[in-house]
C-alpha positions in Angstrom: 20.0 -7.8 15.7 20.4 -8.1 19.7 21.0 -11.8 19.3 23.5 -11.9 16.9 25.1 -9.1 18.5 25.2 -11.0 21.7 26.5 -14.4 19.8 29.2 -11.8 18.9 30.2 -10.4 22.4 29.5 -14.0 24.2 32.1 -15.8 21.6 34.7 -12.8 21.6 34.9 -13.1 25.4 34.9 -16.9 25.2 38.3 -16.6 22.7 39.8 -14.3 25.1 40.2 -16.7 27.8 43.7 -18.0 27.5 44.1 -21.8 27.9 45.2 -22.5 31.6 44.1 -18.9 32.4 40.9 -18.3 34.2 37.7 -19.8 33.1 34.6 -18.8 32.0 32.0 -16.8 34.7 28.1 -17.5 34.4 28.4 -13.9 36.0 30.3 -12.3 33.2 28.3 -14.0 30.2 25.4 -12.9 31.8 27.0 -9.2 31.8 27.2 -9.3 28.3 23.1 -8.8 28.1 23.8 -5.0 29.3 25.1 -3.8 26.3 23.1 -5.7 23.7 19.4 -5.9 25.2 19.1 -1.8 24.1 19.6 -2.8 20.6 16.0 -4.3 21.1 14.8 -0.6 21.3 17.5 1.0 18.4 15.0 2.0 15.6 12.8 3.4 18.1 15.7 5.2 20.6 18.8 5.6 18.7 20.6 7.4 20.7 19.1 6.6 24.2 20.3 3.5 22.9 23.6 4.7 22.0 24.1 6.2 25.4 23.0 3.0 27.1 25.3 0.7 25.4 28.3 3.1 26.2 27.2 2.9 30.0 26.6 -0.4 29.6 30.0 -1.6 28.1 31.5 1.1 30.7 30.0 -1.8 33.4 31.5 -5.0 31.6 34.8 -3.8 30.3 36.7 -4.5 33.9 35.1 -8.4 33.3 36.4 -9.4 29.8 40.2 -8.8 28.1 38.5 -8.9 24.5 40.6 -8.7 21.3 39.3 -5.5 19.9 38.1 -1.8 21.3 35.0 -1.3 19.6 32.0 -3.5 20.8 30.2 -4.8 17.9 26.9 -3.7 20.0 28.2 -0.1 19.8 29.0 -0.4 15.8 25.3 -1.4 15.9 23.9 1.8 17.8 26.1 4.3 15.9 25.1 3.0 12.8 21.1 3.2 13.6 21.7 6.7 14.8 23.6 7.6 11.4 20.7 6.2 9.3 17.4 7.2 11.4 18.8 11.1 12.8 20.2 14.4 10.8 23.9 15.1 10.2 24.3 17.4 13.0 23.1 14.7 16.0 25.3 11.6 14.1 28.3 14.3 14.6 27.4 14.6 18.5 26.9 10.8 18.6 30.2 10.1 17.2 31.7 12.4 19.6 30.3 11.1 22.8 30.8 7.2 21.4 34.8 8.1 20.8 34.7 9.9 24.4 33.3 7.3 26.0 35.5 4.8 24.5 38.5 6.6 25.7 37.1 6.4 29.1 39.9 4.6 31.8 39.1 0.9 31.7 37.7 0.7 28.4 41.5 -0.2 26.6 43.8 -0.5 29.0 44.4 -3.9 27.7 46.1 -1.8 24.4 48.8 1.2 24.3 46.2 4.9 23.9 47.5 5.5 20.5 46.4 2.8 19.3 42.7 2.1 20.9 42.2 6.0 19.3 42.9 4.9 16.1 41.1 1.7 16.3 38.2 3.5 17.7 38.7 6.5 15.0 38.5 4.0 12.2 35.6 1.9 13.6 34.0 4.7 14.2 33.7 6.5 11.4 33.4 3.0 9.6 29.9 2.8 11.2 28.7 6.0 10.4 29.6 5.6 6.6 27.4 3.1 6.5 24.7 4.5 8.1 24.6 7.7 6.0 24.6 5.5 3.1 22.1 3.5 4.4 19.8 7.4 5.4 20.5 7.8 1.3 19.2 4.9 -0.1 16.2 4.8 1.9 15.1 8.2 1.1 16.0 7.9 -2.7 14.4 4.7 -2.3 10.9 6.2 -0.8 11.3 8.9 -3.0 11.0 6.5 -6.2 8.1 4.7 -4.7 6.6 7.6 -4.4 7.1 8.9 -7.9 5.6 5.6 -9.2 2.9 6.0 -7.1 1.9 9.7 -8.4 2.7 8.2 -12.5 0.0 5.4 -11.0 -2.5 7.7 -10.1 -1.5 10.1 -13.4 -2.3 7.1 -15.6 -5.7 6.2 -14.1 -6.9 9.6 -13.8 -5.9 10.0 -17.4 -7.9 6.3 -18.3 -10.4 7.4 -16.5 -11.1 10.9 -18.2 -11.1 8.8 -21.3 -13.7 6.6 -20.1 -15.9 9.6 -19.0 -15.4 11.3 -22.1 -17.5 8.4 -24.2 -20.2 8.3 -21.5 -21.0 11.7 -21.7 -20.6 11.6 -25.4 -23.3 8.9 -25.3 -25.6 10.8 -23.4 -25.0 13.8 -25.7 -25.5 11.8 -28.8 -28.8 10.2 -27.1 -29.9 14.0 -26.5 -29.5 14.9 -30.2 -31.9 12.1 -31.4 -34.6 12.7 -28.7 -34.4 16.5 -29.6 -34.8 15.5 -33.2 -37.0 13.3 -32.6 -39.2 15.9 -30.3 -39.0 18.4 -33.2 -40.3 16.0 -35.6 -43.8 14.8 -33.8 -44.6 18.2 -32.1 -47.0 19.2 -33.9 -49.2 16.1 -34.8 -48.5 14.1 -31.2 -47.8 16.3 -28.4 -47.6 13.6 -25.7 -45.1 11.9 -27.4 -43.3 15.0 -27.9 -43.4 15.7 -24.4 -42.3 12.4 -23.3 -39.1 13.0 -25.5 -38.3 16.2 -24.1 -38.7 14.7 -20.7 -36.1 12.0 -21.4 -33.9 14.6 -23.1 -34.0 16.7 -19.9 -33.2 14.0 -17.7 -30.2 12.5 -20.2 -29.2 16.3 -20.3 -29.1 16.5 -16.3 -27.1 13.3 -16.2 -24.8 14.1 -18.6 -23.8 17.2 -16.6 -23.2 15.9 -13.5 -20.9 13.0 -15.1 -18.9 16.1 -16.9 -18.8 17.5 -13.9 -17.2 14.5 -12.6 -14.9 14.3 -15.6 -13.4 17.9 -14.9 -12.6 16.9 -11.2 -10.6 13.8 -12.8 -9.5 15.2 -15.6 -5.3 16.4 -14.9 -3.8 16.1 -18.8 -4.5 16.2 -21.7 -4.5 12.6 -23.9 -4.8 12.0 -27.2 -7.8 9.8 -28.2 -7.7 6.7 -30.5 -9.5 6.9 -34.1 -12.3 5.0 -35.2 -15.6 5.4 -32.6 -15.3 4.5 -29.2 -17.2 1.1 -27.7 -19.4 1.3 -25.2 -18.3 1.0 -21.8 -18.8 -1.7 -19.1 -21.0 -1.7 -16.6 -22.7 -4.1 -14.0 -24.2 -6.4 -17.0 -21.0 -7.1 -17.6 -19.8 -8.8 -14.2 -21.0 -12.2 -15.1 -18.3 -12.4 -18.3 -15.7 -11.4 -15.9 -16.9 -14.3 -13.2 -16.5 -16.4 -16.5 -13.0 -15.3 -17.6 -11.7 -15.5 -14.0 -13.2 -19.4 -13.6 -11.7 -20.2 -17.3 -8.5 -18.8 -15.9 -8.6 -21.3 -13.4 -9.8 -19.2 -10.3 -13.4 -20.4 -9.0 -15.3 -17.4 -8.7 -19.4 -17.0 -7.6 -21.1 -14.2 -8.2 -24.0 -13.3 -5.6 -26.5 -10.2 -5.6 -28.0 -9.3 -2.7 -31.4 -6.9 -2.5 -33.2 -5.8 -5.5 -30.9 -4.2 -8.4 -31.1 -0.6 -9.2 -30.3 1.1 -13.0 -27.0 2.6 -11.9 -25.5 5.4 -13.5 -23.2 4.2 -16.5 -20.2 6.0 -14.3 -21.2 4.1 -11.4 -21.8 0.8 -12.8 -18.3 1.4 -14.8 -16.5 1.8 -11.6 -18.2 -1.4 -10.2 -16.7 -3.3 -13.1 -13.6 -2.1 -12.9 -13.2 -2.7 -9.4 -14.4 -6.6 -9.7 -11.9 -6.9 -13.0 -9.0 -5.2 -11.1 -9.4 -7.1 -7.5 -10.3 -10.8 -9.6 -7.4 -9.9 -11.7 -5.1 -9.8 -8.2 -6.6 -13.1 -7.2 -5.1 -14.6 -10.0 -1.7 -13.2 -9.7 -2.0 -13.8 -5.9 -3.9 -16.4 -4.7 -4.5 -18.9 -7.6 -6.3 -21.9 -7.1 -8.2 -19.9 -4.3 -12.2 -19.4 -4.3 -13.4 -16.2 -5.0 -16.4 -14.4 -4.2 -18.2 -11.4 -5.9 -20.7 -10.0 -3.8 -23.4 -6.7 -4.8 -25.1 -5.3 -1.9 -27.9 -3.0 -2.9 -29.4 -1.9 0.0 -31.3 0.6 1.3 -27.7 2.6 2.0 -24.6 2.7 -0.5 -23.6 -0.1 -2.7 -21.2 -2.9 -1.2 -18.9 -4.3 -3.6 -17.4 -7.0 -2.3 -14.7 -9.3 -3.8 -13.3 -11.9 -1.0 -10.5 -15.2 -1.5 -9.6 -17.6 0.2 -6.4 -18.4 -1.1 -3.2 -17.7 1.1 -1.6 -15.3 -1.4 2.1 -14.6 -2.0 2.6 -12.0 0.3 3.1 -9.0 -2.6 2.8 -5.4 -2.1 -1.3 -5.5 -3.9 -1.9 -8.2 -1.5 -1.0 -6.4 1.6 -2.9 -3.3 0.7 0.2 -1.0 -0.1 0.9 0.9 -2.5 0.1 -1.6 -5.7 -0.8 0.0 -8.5 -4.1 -1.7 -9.1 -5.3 -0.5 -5.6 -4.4 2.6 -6.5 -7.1 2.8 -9.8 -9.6 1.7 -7.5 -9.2 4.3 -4.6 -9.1 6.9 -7.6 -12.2 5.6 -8.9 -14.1 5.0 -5.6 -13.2 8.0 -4.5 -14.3 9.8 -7.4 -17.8 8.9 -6.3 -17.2 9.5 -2.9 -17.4 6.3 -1.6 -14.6 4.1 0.6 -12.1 1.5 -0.2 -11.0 -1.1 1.8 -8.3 -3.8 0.9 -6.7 -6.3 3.8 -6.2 -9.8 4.9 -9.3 -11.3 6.6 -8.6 -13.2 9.5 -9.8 -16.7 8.6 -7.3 -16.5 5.8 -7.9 -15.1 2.3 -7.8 -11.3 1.2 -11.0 -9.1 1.0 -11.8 -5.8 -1.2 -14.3 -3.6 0.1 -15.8 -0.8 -1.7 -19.0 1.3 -0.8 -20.6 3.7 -3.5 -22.9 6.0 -2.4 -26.3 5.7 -4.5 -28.6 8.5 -5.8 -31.6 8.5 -3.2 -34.3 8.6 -6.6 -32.4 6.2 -8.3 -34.9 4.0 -10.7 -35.3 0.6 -9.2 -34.3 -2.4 -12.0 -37.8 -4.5 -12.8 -35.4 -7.7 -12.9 -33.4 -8.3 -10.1 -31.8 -11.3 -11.4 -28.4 -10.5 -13.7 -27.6 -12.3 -16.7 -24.4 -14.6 -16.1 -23.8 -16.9 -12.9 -25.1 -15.4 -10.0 -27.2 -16.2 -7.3 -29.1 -13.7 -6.0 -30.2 -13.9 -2.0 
């Protein structure tokens, strides 16, 4: 914006010099960086700005004999102070720019009535545009943001739905063991017992995930007929290294540290997560490598999924407000874990998640998962 303002001032001058008049001054073009080096500063300073491009052009007026009264530097610092401040300072900025305008030296070179209405028109030119420019912005960040909240709506809504058939697994499982229980009590009490302990531990899990399913849960949906399938979970990674190699993105799949029995919640947000950042690879970076790394330490679960692709530059890729990201923040942070999503440095993009783990969770007795992985 300060350059081409300056290519502005520096030819305006240059057409002003009459042939056989005087010639142009090194000292005078080099003038003409007072009033447009501020502009460097005008999102940040609008009106300091403002002012110091009217003290500025106050300074090189006396130099030039310019075609016009109204700097296009100044049409540049009274339109960022119409877009970027309130009603009330644009009208004092107006004010003070059609003052100083008016100050002795400024338009001699034209009769008074008719710099006022050049400046009046210019003026007021400027700040139309700015205001428009305030408008659309705002309506503009406004309907980001109502995408955003219809994003997180719809996941929170998917979500529910997805919580609703776990527990309703776990509820069915605790019908049959109770029957079950019922049935041999009498004739083999240890087996008996070993069902009731399986129903009370299905019965505690089942709570907490409807616990979780209340905090998600924001409207009311209306479920599909026929019986539900059952949800993903880690076994499932392998098939979704598979689809995203057949889709033409060469993805690896490595576990690190011994494999625990996650929760079916858990282990559904872990799919997710993979699908929904290997899904962005595609759309992003294709032709890139991709990497799908489980951490299971002795801490949280790392979910890693890392390209190396260069990537289009979209909103998902930059970590902004894509929808995609969205879901997963929801469902990481539905398990109150943390989310990461940005450009590495050696090129490539990398999603991060961490998932806390239950400290007696059962530890798997093969640490190896089915599909193409490479455990280290």
């Amino acid at each position: 914006m300060a350059l081409g303002a300056l290519v502005v001032e520096v030819t305006s001058y240059a057409l002003s010099i009459e042939p056989g008049g005087r010639s142009l001054s090194p000292g005078v073009l080099a003038l003409h960086l007072l009033p447009t080096a501020p502009l460097l500063w005008h999102r940040r300073f609008p009106v300091g700005v403002l002012l110091a491009v009217l003290a500025a052009q106050a300074v090189l007026t006396p130099f030039t004999q310019v075609p016009y009264s109204l700097p296009i530097s100044l049409v540049v610092a009274l339109y960022s102070v119409a877009r970027l401040r309130n009603a009330r300072v644009t009208a004092v900025a107006a004010v003070v720019a059609l003052v100083g305008l008016q100050i002795p030296g400024l338009s001699e070179h034209e009769e008074l009535a008719r710099a006022i209405f050049a400046d009046v028109v210019g003026v007021c030119i400027a700040l139309a545009v700015g205001r428009a420019a305030r408008r659309w912005q705002r309506q503009d960040a406004a309907h980001r943001k109502l995408l955003a909240d219809h994003a997180v709506a719809a996941e929170r809504r998917r979500i529910a739905r997805e919580l609703h058939d776990v527990v309703a697994h776990h509820i069915t499982a605790m019908q049959l063991m109770a029957g079950g229980a019922r049935r041999v009590l009498h004739h083999d009490a240890d087996l008996a017992r070993d069902a009731l302990k399986s129903l009370e531990d299905s019965g505690r899990l089942a709570l907490g995930e409807m616990r979780q399913l209340l905090d998600v849960l924001r409207a009311d949906d209306d479920t599909e007929g026929g019986p539900a399938a059952p949800q993903p979970g880690v076994d499932d990674l392998p098939r979704v290294v598979a689809d995203s190699c057949r889709a033409g993105v060469d993805t690896e799949l490595l576990v690190e540290g011994v494999p625990r029995e996650l929760a079916p919640t858990l282990g559904l947000t872990v799919f997710r997560i993979v699908q929904e950042a290997l899904t962005n690879v595609r759309k992003h970076a294709g032709g890139a490598h991709a990497t799908v790394r489980l951490d299971y330490g002795p801490g949280p679960l790392t979910v890693e999924v890392r390209d190396d692709g260069s990537g289009s530059g979209g909103t998902a890729r930059k970590g902004g407000p894509g929808h995609g990201l969205v879901g997963m923040r929801e469902r990481v942070a539905l398990h109150g874990g943390t989310l990461q999503a940005e450009p590495v440095p050696d090129g490539g993009f990398r999603v991060l998640a961490t998932l806390p783990l239950p400290a007696d969770a059962p530890r798997s007795v093969d640490p190896t998962p089915h599909g193409k992985a490479t455990p280290q």
